[in-house]
The first five atom37 places (N, CA, C, CB, O) and aatype in JSON, in Angstrom:
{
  "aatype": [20, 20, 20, 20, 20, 20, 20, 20, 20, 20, 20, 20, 20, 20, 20, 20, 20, 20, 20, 20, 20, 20, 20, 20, 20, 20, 20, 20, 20, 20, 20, 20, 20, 20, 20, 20, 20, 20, 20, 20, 20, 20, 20, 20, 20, 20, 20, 20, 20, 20, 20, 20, 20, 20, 20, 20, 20, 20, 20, 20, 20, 20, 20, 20, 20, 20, 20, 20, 20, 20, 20, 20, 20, 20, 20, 20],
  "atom_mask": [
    [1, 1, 1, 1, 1],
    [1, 1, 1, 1, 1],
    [1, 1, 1, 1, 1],
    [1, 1, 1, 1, 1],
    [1, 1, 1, 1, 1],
    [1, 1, 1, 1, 1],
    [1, 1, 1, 1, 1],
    [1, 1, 1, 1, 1],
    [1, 1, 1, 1, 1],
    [1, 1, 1, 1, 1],
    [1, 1, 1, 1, 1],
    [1, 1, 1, 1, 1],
    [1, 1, 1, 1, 1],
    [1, 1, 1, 1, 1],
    [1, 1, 1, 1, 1],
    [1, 1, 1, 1, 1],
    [1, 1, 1, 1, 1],
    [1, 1, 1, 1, 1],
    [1, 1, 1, 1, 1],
    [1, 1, 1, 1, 1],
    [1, 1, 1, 1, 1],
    [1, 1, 1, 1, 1],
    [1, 1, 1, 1, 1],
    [1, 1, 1, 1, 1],
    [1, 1, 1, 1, 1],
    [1, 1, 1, 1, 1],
    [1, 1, 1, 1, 1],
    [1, 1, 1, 1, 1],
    [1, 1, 1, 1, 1],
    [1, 1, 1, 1, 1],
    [1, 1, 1, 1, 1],
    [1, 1, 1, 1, 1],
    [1, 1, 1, 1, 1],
    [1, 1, 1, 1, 1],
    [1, 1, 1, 1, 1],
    [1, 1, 1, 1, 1],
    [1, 1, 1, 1, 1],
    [1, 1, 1, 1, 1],
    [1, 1, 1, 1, 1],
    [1, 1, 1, 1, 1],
    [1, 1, 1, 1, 1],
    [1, 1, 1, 1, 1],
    [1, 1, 1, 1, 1],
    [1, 1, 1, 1, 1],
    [1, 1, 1, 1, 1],
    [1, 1, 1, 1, 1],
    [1, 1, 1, 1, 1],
    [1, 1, 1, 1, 1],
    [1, 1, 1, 1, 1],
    [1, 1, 1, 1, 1],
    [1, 1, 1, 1, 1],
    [1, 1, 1, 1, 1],
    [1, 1, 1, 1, 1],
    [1, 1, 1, 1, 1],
    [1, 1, 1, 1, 1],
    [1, 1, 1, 1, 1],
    [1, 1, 1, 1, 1],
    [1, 1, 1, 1, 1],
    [1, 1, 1, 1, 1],
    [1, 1, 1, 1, 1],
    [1, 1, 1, 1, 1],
    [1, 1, 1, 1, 1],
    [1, 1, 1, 1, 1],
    [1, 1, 1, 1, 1],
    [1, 1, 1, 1, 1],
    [1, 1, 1, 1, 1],
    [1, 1, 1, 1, 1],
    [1, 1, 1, 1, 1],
    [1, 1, 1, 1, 1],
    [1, 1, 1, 1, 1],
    [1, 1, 1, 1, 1],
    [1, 1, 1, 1, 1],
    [1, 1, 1, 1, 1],
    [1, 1, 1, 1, 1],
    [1, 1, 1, 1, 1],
    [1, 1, 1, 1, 1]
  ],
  "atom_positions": [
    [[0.84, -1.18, 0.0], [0.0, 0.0, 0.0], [0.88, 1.24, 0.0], [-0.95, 0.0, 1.21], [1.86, 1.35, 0.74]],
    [[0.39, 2.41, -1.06], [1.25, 3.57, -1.13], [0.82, 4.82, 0.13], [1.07, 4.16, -2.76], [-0.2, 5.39, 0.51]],
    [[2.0, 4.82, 0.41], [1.97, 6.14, 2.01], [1.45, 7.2, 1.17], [3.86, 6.81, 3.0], [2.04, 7.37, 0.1]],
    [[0.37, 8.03, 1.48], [-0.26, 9.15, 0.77], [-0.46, 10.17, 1.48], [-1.4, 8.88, 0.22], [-1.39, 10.09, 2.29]],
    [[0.41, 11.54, 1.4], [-0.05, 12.68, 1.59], [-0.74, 13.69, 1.17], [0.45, 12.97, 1.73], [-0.16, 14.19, 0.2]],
    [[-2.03, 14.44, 1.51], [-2.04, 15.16, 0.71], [-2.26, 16.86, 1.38], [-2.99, 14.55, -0.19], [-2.94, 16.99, 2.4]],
    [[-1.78, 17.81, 0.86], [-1.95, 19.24, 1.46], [-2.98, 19.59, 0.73], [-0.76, 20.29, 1.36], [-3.17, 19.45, -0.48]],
    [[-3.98, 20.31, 1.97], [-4.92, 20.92, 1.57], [-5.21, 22.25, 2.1], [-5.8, 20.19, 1.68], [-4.42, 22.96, 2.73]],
    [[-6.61, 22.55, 1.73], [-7.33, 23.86, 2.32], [-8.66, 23.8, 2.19], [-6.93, 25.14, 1.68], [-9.22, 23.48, 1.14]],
    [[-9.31, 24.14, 3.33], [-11.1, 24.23, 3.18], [-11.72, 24.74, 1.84], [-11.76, 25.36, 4.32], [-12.72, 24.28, 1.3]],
    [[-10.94, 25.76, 1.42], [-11.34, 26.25, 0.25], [-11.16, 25.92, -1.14], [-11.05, 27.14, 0.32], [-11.45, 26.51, -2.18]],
    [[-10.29, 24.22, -0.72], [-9.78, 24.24, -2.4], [-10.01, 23.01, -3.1], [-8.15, 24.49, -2.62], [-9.6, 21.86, -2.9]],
    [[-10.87, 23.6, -4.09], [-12.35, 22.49, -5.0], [-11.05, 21.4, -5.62], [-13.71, 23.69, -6.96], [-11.25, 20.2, -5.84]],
    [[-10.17, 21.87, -5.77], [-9.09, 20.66, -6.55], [-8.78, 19.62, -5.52], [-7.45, 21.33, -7.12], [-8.68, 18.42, -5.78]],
    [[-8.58, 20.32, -3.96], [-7.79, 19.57, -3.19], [-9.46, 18.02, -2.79], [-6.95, 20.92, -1.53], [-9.3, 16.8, -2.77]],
    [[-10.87, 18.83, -2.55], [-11.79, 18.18, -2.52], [-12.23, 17.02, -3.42], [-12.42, 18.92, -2.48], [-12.88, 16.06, -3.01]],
    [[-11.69, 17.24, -5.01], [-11.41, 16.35, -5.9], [-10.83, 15.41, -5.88], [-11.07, 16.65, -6.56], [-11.2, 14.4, -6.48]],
    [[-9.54, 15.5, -5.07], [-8.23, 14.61, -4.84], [-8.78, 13.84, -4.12], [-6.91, 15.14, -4.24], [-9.06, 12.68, -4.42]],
    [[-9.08, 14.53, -2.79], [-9.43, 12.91, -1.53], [-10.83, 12.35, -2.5], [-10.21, 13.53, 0.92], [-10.79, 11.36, -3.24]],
    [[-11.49, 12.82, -2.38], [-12.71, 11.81, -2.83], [-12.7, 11.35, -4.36], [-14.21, 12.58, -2.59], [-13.63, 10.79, -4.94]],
    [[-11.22, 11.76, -5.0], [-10.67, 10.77, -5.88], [-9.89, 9.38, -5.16], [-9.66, 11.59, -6.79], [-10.05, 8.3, -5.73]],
    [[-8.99, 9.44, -3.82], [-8.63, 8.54, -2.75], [-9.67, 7.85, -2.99], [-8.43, 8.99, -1.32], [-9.92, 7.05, -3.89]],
    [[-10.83, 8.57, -1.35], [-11.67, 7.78, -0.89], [-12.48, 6.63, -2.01], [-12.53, 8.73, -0.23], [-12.44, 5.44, -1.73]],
    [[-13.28, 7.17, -3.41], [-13.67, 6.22, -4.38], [-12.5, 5.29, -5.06], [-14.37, 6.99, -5.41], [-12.99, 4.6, -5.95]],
    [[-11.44, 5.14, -4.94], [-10.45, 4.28, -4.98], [-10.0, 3.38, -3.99], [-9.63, 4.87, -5.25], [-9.17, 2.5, -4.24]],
    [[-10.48, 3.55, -2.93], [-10.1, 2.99, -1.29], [-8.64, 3.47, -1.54], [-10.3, 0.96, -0.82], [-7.94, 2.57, -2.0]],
    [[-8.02, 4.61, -1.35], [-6.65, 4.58, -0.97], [-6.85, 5.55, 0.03], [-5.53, 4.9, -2.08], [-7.61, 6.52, 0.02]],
    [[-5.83, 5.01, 1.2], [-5.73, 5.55, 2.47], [-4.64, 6.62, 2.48], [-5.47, 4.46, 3.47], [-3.59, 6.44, 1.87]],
    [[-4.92, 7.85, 3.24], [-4.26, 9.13, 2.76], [-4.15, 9.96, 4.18], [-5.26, 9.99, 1.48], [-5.12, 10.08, 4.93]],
    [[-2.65, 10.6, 4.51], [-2.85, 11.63, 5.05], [-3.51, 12.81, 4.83], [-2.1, 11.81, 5.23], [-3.61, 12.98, 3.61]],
    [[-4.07, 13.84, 5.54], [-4.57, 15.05, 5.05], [-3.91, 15.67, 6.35], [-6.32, 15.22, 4.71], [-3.81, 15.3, 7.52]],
    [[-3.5, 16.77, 5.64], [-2.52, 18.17, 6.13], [-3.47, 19.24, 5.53], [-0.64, 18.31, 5.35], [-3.67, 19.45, 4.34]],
    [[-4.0, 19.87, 6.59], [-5.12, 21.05, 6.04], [-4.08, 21.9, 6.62], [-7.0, 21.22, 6.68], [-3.38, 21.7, 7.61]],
    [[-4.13, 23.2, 5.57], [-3.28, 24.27, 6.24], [-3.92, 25.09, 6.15], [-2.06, 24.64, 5.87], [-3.34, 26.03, 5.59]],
    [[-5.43, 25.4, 6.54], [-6.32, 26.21, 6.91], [-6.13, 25.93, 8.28], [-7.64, 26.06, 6.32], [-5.73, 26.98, 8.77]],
    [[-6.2, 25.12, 9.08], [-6.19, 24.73, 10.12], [-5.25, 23.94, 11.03], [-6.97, 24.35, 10.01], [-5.46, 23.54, 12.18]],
    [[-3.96, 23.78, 10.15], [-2.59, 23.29, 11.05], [-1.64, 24.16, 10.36], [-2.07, 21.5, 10.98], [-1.26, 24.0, 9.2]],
    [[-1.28, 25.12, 11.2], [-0.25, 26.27, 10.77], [1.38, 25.14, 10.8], [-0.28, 27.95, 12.29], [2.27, 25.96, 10.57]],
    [[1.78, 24.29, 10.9], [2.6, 23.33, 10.38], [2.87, 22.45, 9.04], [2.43, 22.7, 11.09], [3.94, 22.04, 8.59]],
    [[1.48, 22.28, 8.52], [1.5, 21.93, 7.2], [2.24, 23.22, 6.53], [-0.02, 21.6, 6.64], [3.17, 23.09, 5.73]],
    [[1.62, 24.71, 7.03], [1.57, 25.35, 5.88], [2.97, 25.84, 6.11], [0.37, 26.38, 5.64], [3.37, 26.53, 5.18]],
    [[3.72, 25.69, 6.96], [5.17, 26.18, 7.3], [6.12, 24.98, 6.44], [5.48, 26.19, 9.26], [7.25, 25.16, 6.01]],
    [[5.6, 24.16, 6.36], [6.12, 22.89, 5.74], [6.11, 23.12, 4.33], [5.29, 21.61, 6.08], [7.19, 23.15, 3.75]],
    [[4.74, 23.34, 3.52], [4.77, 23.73, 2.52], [5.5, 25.27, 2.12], [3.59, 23.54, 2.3], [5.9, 25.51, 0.98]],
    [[5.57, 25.96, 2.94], [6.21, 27.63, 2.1], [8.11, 27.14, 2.82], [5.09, 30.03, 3.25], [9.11, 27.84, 2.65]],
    [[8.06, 26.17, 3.37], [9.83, 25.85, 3.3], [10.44, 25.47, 2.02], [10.3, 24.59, 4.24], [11.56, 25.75, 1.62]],
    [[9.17, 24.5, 1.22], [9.65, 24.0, 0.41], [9.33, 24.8, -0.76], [9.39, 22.81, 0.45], [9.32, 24.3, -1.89]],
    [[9.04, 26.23, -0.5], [8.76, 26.9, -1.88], [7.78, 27.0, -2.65], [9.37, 26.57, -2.61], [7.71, 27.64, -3.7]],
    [[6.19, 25.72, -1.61], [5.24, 25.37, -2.56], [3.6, 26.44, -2.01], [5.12, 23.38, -2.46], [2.94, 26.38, -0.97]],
    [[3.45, 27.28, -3.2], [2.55, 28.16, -2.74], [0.95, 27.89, -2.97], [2.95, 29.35, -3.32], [0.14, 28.82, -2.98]],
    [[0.61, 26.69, -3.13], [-0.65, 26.17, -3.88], [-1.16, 24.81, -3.63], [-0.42, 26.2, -5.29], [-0.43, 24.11, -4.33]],
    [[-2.05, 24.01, -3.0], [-2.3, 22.94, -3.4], [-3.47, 22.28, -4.26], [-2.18, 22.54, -2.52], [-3.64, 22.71, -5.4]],
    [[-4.37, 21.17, -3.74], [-2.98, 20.25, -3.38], [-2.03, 20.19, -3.96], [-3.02, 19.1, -3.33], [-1.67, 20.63, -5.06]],
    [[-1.4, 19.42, -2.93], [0.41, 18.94, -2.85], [0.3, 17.35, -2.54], [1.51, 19.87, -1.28], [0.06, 16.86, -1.43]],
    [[0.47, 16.82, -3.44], [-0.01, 15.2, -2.75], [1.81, 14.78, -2.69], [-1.38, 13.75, -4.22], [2.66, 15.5, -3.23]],
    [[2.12, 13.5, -1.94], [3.27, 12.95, -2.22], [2.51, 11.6, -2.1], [4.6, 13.33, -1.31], [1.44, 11.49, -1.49]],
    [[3.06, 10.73, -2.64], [2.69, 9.08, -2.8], [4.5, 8.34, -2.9], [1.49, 8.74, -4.73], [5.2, 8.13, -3.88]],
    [[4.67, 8.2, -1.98], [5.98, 7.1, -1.57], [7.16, 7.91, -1.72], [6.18, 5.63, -2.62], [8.25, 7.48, -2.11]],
    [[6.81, 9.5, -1.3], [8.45, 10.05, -2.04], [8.13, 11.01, -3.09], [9.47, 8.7, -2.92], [8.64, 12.13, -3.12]],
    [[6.84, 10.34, -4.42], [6.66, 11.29, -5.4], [6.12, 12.33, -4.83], [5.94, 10.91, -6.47], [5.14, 12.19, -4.09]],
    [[6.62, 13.38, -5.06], [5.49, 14.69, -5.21], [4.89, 15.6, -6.47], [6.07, 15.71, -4.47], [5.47, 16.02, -7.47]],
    [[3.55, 15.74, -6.07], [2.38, 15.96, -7.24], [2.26, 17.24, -7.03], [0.88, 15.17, -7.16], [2.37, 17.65, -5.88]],
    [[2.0, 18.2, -8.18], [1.32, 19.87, -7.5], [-0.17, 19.65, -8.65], [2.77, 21.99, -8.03], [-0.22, 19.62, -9.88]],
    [[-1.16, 19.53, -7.66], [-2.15, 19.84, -8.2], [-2.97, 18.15, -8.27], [-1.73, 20.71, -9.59], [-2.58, 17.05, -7.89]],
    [[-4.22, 18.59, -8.91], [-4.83, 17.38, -8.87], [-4.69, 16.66, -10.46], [-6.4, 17.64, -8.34], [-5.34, 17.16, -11.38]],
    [[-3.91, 15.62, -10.68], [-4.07, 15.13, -12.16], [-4.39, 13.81, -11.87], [-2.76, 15.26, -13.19], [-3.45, 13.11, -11.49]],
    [[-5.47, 13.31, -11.96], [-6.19, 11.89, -11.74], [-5.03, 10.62, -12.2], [-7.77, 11.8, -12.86], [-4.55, 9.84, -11.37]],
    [[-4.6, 10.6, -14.07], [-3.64, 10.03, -14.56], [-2.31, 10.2, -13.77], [-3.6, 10.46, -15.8], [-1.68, 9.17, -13.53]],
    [[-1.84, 11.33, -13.35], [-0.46, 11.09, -12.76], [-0.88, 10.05, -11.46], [0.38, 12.72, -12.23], [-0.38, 8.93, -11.4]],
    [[-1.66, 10.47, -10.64], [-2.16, 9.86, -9.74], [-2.61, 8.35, -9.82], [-3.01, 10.6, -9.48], [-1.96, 7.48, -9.23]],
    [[-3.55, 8.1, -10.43], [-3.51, 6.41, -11.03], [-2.03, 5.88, -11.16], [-4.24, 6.25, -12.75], [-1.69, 5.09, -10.28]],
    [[-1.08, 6.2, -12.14], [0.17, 5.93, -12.47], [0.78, 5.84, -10.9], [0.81, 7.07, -13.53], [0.83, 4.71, -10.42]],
    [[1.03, 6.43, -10.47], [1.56, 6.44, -9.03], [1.12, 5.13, -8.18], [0.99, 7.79, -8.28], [1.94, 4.31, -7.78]],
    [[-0.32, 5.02, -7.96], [-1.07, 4.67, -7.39], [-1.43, 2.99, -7.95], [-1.98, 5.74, -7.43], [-2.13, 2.08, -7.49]],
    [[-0.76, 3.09, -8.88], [-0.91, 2.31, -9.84], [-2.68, 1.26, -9.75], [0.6, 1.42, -9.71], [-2.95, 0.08, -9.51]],
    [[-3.31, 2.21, -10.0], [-5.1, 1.88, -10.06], [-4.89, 1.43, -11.53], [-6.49, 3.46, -9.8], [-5.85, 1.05, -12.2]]
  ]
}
């Protein structure tokens, strides 16, 4: 099973896409909201990243929601 992170925000229709692209796949996923854990979002602006989601799957990291990169990864 692939370790899944993903950065989010209450407000963001892509990041809402992503998990309940997970959840209808059964893949099990961290969620890092950085509306609401000022650590995600210190995590993300260390690494330069101003936008999510931000998924990582085993190491890879994703910017944004692309279903295909994600399958490929995920290998669905």
């Amino acid at each position: 099973m692939a370790n899944v992170d993903i950065y989010s925000s209450d407000t963001c229709g892509y990041c809402h896409a992503a998990i309940d692209f997970f959840k209808a796949n059964n893949v099990e996923y961290t969620e890092h909201n950085i509306s609401k854990d000022p650590e995600a979002k210190k995590f993300l602006m260390a690494k330069g990243i101003r936008g999510v989601p931000f998924i990582i799957i085993d190491g890879e990291e994703v910017m944004g929601f692309d279903e295909d990169i994600l399958k490929k990864l995920l290998k669905l």
